[in-house]
BAMARMAR-876715 format. One line per 8 residues: number of its first residue (from 1); for each residue x, y, z of N, C-alpha, C, O. Coordinates in steps of 0.05 Angstrom, whole numbers. Layout:
<zalos>
NUM = X Y Z X Y Z X Y Z X Y Z  ...;
</zalos>
This chain:
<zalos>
1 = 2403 1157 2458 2389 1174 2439 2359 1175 2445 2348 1196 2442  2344 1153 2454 2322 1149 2454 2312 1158 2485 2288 1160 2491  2338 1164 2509 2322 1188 2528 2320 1214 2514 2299 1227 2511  2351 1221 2503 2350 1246 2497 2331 1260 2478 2332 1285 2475  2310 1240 2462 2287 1245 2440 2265 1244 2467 2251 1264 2471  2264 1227 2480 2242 1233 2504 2243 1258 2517 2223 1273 2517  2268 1264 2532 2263 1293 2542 2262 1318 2522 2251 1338 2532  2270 1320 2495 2264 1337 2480 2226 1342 2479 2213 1362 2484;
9 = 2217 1313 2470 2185 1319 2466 2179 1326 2489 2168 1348 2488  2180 1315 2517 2174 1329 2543 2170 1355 2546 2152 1369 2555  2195 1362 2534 2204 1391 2543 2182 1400 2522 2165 1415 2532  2178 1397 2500 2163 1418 2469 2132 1413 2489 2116 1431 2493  2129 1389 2497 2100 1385 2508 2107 1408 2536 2083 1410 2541  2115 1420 2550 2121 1436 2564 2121 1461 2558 2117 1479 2575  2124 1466 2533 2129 1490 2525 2112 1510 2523 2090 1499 2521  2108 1532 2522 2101 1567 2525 2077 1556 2503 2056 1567 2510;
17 = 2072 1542 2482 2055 1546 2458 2040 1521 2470 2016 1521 2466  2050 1498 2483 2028 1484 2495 2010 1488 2524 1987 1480 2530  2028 1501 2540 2017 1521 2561 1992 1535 2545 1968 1530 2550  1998 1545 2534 1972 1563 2523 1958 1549 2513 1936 1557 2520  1954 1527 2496 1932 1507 2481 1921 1505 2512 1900 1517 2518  1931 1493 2529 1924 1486 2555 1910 1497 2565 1892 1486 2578  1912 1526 2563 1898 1549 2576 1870 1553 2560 1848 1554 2571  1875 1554 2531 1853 1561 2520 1830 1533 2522 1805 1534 2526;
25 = 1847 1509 2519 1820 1493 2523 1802 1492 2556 1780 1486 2563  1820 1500 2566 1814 1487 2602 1798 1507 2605 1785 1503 2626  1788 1537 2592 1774 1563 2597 1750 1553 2587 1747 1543 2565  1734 1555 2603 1704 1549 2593 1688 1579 2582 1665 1579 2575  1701 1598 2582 1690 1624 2569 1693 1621 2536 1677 1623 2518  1725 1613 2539 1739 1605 2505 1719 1592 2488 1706 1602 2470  1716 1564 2500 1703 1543 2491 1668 1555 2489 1658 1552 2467  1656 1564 2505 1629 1565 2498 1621 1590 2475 1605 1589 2455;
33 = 1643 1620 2488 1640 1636 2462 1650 1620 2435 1637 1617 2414  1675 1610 2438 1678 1595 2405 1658 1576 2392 1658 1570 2369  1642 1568 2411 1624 1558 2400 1602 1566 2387 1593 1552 2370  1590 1592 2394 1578 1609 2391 1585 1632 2357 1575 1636 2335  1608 1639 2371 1621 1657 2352 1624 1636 2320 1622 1644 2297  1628 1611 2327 1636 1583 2298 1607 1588 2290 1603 1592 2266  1584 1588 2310 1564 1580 2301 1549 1597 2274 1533 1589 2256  1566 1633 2283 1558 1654 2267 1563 1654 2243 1550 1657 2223;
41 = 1594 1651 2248 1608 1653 2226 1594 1628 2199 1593 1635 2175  1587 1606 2209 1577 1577 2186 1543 1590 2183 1528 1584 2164  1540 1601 2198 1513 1614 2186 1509 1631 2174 1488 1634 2162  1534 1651 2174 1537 1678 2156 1550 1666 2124 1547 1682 2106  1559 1647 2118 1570 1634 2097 1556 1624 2087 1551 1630 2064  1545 1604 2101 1527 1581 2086 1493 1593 2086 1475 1578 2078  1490 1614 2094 1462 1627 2094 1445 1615 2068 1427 1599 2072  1454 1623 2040 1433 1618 2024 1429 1592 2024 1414 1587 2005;
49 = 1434 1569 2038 1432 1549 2031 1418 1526 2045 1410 1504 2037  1419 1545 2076 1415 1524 2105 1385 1548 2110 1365 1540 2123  1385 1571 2101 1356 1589 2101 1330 1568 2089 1329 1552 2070  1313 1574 2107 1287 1543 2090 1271 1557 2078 1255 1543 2065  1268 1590 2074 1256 1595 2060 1267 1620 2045 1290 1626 2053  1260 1635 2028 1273 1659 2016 1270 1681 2032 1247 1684 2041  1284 1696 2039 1281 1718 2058 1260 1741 2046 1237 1745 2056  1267 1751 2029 1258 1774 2023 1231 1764 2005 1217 1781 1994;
57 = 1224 1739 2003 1187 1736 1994 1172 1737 2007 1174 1724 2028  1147 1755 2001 1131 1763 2012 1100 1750 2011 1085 1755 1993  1092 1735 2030 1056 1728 2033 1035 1741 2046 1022 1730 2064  1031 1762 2036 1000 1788 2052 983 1756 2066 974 1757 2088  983 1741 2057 962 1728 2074 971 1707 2103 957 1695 2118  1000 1710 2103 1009 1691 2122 1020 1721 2137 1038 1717 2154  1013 1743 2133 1020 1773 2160 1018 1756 2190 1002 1744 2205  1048 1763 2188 1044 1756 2229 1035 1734 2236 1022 1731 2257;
65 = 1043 1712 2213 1034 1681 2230 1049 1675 2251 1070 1684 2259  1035 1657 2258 1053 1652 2288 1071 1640 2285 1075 1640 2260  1093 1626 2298 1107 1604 2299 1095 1571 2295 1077 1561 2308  1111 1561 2276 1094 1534 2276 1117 1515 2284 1111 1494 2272  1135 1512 2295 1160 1503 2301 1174 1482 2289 1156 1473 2275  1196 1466 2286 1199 1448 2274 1184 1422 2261 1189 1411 2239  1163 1414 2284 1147 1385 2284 1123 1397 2279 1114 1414 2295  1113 1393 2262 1083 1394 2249 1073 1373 2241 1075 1366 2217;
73 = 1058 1359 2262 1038 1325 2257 1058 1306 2253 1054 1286 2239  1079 1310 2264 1102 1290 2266 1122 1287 2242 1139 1270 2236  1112 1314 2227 1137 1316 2212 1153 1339 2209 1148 1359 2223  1169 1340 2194 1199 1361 2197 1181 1386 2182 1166 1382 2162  1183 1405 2190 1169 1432 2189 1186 1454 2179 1197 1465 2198  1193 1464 2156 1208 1484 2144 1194 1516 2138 1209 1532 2127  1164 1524 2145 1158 1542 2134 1147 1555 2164 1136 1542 2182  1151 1579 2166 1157 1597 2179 1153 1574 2201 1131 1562 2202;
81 = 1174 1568 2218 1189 1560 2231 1181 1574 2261 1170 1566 2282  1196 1607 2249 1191 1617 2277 1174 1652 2271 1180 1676 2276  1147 1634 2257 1127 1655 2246 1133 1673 2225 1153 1664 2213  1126 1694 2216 1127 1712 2195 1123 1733 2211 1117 1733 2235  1129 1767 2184 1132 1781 2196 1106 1798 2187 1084 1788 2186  1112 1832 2179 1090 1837 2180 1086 1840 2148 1065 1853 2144  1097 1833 2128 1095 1830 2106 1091 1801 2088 1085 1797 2065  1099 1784 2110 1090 1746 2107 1120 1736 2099 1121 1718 2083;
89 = 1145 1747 2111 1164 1745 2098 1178 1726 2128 1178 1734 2151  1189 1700 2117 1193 1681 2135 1219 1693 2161 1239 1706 2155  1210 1684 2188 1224 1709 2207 1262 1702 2209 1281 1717 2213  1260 1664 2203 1279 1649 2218 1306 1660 2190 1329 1667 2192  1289 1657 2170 1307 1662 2144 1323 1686 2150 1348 1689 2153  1297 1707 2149 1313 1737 2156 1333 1734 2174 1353 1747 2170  1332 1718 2196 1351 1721 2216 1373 1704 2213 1389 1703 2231  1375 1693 2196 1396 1671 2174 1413 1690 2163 1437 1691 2168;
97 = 1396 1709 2146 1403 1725 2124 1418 1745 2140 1442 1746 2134  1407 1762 2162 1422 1780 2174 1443 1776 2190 1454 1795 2201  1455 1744 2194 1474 1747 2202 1499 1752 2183 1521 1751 2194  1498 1754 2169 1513 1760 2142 1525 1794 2143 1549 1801 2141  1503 1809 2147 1493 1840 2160 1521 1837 2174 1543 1837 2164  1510 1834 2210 1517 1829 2232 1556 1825 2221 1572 1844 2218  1561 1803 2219 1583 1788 2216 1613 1816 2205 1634 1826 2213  1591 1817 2178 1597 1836 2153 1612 1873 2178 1632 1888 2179;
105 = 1592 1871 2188 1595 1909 2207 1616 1904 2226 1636 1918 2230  1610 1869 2245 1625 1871 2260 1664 1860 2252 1682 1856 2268  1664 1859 2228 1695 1846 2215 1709 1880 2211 1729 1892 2219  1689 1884 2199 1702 1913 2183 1700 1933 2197 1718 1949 2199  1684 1934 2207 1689 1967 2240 1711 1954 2261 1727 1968 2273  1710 1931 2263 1736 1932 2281 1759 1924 2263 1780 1925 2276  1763 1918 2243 1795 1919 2234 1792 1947 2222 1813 1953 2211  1775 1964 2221 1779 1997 2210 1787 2005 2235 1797 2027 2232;
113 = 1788 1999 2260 1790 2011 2289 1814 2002 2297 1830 2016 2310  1816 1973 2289 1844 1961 2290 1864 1973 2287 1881 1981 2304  1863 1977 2251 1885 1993 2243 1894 2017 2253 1918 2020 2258  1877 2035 2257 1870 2062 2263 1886 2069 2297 1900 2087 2305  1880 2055 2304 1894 2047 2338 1908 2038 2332 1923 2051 2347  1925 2022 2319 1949 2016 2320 1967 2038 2313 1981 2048 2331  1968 2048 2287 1979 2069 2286 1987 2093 2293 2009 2104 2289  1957 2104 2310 1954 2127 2330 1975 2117 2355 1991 2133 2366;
121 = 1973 2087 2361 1971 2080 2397 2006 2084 2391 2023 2097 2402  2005 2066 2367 2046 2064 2359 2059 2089 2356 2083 2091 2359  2043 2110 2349 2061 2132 2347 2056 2145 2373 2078 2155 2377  2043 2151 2391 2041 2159 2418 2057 2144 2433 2073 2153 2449  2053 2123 2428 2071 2101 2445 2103 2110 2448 2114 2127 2463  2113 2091 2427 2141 2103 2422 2153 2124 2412 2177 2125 2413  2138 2148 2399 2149 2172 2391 2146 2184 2417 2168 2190 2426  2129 2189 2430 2128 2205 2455 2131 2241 2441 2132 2248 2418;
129 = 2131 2258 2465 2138 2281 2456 2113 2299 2450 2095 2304 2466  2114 2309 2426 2079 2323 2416 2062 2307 2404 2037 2306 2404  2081 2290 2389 2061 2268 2372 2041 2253 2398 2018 2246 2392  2050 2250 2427 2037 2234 2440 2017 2254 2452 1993 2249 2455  2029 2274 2458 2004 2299 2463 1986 2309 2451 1970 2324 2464  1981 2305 2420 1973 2306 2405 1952 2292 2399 1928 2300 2397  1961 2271 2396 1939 2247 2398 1926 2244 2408 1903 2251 2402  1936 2227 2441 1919 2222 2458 1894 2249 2458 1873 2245 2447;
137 = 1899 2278 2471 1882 2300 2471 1856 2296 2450 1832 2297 2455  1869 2292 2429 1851 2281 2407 1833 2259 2407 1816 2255 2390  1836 2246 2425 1825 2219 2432 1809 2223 2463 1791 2208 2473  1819 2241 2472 1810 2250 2494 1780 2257 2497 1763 2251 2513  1783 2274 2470 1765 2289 2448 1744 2270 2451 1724 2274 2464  1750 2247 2437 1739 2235 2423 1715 2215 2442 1690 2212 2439  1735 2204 2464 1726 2190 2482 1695 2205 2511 1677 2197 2526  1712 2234 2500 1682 2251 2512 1658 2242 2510 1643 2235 2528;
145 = 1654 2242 2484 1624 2237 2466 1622 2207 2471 1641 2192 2469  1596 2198 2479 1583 2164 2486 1582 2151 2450 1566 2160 2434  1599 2132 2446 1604 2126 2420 1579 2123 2409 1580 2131 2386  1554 2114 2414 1537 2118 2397 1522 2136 2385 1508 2136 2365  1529 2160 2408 1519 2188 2398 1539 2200 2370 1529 2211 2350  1572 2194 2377 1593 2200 2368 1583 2186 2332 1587 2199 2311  1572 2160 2333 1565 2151 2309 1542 2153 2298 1541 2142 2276  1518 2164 2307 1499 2194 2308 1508 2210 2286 1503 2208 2261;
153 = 1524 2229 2301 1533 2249 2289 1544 2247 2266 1541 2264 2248  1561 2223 2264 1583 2214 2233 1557 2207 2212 1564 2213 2189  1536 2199 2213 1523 2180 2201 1499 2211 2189 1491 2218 2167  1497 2222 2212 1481 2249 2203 1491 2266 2182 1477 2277 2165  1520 2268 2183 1523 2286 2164 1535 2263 2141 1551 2276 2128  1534 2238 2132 1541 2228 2114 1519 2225 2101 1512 2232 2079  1505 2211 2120 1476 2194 2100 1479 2169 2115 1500 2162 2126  1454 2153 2117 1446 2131 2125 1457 2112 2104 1449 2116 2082;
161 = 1478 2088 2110 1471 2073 2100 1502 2048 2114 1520 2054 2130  1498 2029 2103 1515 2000 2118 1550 2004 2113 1567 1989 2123  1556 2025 2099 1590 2028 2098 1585 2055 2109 1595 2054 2131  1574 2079 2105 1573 2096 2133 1572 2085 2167 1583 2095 2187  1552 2057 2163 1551 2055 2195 1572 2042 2194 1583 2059 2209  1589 2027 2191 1618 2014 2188 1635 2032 2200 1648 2031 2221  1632 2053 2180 1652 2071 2180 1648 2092 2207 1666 2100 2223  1629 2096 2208 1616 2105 2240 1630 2096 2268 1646 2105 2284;
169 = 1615 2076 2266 1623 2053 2291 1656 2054 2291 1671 2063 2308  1663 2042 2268 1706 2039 2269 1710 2068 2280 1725 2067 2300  1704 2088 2274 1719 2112 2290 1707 2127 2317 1717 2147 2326  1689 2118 2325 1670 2109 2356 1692 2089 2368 1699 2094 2391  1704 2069 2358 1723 2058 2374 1756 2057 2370 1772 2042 2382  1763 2080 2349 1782 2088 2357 1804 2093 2374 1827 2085 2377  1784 2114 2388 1811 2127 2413 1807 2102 2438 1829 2099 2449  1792 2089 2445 1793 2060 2460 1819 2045 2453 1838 2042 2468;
177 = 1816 2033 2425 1843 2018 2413 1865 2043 2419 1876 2041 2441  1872 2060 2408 1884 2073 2409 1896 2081 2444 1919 2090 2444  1887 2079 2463 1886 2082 2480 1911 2055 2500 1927 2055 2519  1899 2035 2481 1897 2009 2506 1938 2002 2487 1958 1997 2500  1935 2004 2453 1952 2002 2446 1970 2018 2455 1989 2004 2462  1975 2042 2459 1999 2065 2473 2007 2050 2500 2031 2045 2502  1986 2040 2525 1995 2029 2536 2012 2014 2544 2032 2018 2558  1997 1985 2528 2015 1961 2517 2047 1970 2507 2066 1956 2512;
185 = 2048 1994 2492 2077 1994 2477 2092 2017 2495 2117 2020 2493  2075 2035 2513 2100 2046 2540 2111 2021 2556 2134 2025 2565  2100 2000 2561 2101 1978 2580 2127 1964 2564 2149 1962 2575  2123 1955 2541 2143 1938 2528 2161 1960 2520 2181 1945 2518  2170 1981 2515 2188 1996 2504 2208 2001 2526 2232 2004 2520  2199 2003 2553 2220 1995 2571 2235 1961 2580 2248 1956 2601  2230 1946 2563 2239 1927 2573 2263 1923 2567 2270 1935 2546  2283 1907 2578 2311 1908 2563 2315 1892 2544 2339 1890 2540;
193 = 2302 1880 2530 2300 1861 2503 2307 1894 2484 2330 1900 2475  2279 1913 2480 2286 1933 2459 2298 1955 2470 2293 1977 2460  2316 1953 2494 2333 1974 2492 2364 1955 2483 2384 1966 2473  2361 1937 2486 2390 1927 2483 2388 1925 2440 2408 1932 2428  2365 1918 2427 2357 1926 2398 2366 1958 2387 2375 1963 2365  2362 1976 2404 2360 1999 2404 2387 2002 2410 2395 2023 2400  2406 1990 2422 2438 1995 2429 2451 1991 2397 2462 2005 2380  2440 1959 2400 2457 1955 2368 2452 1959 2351 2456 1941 2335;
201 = 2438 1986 2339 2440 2008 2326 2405 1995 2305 2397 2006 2285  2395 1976 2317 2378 1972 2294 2349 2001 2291 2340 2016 2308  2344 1998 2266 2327 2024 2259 2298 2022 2287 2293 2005 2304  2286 2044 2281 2264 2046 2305 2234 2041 2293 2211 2043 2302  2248 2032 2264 2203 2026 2253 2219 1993 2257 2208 1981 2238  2234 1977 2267 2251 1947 2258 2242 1946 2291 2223 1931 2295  2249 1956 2308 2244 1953 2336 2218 1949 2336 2206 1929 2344  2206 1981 2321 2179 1979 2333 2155 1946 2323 2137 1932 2332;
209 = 2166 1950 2307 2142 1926 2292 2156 1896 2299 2139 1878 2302  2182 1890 2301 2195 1870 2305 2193 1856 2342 2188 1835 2354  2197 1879 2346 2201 1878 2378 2176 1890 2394 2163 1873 2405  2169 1914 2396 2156 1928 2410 2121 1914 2400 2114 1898 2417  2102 1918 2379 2087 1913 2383 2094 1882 2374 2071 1876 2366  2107 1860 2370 2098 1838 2368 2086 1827 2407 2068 1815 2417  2107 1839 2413 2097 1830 2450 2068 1854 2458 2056 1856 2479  2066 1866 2440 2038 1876 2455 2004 1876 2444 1985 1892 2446;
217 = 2009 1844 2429 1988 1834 2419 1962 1828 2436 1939 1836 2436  1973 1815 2448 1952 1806 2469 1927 1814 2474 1908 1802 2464  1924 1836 2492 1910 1862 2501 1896 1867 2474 1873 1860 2469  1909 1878 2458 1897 1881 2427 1872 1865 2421 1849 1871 2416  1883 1846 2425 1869 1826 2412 1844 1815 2427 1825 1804 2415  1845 1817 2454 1821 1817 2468 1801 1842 2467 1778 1842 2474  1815 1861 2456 1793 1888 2460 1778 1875 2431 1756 1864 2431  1794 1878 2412 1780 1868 2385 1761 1847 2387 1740 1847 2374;
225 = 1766 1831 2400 1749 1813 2404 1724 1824 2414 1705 1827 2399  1723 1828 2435 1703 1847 2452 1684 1868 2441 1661 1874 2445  1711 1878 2417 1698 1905 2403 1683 1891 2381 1669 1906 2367  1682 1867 2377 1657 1857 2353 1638 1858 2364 1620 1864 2348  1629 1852 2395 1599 1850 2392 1589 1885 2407 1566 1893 2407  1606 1895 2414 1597 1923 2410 1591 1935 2387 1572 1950 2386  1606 1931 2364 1606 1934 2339 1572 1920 2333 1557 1938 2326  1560 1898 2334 1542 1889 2326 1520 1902 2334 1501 1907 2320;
233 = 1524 1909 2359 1505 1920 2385 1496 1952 2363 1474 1959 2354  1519 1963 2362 1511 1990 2352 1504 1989 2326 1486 2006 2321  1513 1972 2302 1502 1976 2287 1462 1964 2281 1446 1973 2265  1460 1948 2297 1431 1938 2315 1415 1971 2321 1394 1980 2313  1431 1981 2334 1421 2006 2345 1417 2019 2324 1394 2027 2320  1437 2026 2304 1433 2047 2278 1409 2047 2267 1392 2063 2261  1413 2014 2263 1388 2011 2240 1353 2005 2259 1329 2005 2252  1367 2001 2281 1332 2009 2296 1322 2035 2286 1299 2039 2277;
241 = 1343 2053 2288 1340 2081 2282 1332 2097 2256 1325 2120 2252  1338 2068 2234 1332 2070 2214 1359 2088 2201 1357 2099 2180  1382 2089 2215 1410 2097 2202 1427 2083 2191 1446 2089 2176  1418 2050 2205 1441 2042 2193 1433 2024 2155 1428 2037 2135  1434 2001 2158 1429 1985 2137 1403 1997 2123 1385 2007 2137  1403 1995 2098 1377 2005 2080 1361 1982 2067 1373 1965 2053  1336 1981 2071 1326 1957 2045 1339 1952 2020 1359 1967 2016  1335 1936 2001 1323 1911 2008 1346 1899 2032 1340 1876 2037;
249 = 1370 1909 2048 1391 1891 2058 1380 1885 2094 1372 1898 2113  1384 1868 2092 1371 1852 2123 1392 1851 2143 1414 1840 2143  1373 1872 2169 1394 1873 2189 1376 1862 2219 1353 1855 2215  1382 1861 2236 1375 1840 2255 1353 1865 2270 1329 1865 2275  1376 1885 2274 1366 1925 2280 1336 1923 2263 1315 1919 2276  1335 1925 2236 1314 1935 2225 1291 1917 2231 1269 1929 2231  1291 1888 2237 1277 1866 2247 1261 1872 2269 1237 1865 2271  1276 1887 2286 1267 1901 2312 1252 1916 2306 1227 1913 2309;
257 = 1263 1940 2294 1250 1961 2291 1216 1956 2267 1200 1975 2268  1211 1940 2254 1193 1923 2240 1167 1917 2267 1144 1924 2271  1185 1901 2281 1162 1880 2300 1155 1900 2325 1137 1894 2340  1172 1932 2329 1155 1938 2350 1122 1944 2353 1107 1940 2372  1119 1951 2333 1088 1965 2331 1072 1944 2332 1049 1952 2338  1074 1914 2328 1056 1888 2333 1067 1867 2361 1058 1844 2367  1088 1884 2373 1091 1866 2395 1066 1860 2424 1069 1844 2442  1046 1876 2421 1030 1859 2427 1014 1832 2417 1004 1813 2429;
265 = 1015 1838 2391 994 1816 2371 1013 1799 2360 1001 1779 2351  1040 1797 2357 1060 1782 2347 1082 1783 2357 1099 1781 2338  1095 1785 2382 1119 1791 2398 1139 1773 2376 1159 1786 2373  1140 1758 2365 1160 1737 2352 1169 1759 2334 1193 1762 2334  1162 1769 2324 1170 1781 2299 1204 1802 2311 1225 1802 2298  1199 1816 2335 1221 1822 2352 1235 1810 2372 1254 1818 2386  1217 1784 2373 1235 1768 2396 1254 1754 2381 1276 1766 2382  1256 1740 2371 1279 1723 2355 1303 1740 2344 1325 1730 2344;
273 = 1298 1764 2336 1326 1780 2325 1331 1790 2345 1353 1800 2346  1312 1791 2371 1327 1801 2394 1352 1793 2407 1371 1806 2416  1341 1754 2405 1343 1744 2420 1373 1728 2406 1388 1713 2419  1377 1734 2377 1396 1731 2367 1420 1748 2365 1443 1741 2361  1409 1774 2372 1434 1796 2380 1450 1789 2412 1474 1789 2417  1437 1786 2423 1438 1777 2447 1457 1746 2447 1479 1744 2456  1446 1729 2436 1469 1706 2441 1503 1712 2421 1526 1706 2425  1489 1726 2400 1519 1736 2383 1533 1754 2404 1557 1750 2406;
281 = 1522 1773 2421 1546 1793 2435 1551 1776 2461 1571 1782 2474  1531 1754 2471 1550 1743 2490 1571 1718 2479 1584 1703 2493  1570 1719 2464 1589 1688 2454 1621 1708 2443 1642 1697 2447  1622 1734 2432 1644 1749 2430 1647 1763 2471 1668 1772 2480  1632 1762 2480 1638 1778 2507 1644 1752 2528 1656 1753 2550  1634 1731 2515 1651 1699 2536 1674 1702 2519 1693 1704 2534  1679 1704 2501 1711 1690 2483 1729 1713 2492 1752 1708 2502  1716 1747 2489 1738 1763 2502 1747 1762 2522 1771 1768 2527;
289 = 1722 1750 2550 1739 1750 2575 1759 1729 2582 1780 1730 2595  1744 1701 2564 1764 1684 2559 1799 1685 2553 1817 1670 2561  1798 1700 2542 1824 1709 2521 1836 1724 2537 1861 1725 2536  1817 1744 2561 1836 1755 2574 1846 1744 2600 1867 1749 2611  1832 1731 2605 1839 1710 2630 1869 1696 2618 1891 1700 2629  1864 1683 2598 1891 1667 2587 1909 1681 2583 1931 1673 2592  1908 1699 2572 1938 1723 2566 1948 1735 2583 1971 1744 2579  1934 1741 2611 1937 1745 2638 1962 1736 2650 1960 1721 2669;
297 = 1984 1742 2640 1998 1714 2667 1993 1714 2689 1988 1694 2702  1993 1741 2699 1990 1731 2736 1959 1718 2739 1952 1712 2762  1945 1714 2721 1916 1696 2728 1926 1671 2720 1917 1652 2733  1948 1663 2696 1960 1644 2695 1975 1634 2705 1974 1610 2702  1992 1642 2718 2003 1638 2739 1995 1624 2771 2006 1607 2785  1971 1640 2775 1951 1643 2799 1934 1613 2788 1914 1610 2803  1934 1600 2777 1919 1580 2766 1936 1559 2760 1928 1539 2749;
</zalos>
């Protein structure tokens, strides 16, 4: 009894779900974006609390102080940290506060894009016929226009503001999901797992969701991944533009767009939210390539 309990755990320690733990820890893309990406997420949560000073108070007399950095005369230093802005409003806080912004655009434009591609990609996929001619063309459409112009345009005729740019951005990445999903489910809809489903008479929304897209997660799920810090990127862009987020609400974009006119006399005021967009879209753009390396078999395989 006590081999036959040994080769059982062998075998589970062998198995398809520990292969993959395997994969995900041994990826150093995984590991450094998750580190990154953890880091956002505990800062977008715990903001009001780990912020050292109030974001949105204002000191006319501390305009554009510099950075005084943690250690001041050998002690622990909480007030503008990493200088002020051009209203005396502490820089490090705002950039505390906006990841909240950030977090908030990049959850909800891509599960609005999520959905949206799934449905489009699933009915092109397996309906085939006009529904797939239909679509895609439509997406074809769509994919013409450079998505940020495409969310330009959505945002122009709505009005400026942080669930327009949401709503912007999620249908800027649409026909992409939509795209990558149809693929994934022509690929799996020939396999003989759901034609032999499809023999024994089971229904075709039971295939599709049971069978067909559970195996074409994968792919999905690395674009999504991917598609957050594009998502962050553009809504950054909106609100440089002054389209996206509106006062009093703090976006990393409007931070920028704040500190250009003093980046000679105060570069901090746009370097730090710069420099925070920038480590947020590479810590989702290490975890996506990560994710796709692992889901890869023939790279898993090849490894």
């Amino acid at each position: 009894m006590s081999d036959t309990a040994t080769v059982a755990t062998s075998a589970r320690s062998r198995g398809p779900s520990a292969r993959l733990r395997k994969r995900l820890l041994g990826n150093r893309g995984v590991l450094v974006g998750s580190v990154i990406v953890a880091a956002l997420v505990l800062t977008a949560l715990f903001a009001p609390w780990i912020a050292p000073m109030d974001p949105v108070a204002q000191s006319i007399w501390d305009k554009y102080e510099a950075p005084r950095g943690l250690w001041v005369d050998g002690k622990l230093n909480t007030t503008f940290v990493l200088g002020a802005d051009e209203l005396g409003r502490d820089v490090l806080s705002r950039i505390i506060a906006g990841a909240r912004v950030s977090l908030l655009v990049g959850l909800v434009a891509t599960g609005l894009s999520l959905v949206a591609g799934l449905v489009l990609g699933a009915l092109a996929g397996y309906v085939g016929g006009w529904a797939d001619t239909l679509i895609m063309r439509v997406m074809d459409l769509l994919l013409a226009l450079p998505s940020i112009l495409l969310a330009l345009a959505i945002i122009a005729a709505t009005g400026p503001s942080i669930v327009n740019a949401m709503v912007a951005i999620a249908i800027a990445r649409v026909p992409l999901m939509a795209r990558v999903v149809r693929g994934e489910i022509l690929r799996v809809k020939q396999e003989q797992f759901v034609e032999a489903a499809i023999a024994l008479g089971s229904r075709h929304a039971r295939v599709l969701l049971l069978h067909v897209l559970r195996n074409a997660w994968a792919p999905v799920l690395v674009l999504a991944t991917l598609g957050m810090g594009t998502a962050i990127v553009t809504e950054a862009s909106l609100s440089f533009l002054g389209l996206g987020t509106q006062p009093p609400e703090i976006s990393w974009g409007r931070m920028l767009a704040a500190g250009r006119d003093a980046i000679r006399h105060a570069p901090h005021v746009s370097l730090y939210p710069g420099i925070a967009i920038t480590l947020v879209v590479l810590g989702f753009s290490l975890l996506g390539d990560g994710l796709r390396d692992v889901f890869d078999s023939r790279l898993g395989d090849a490894k």
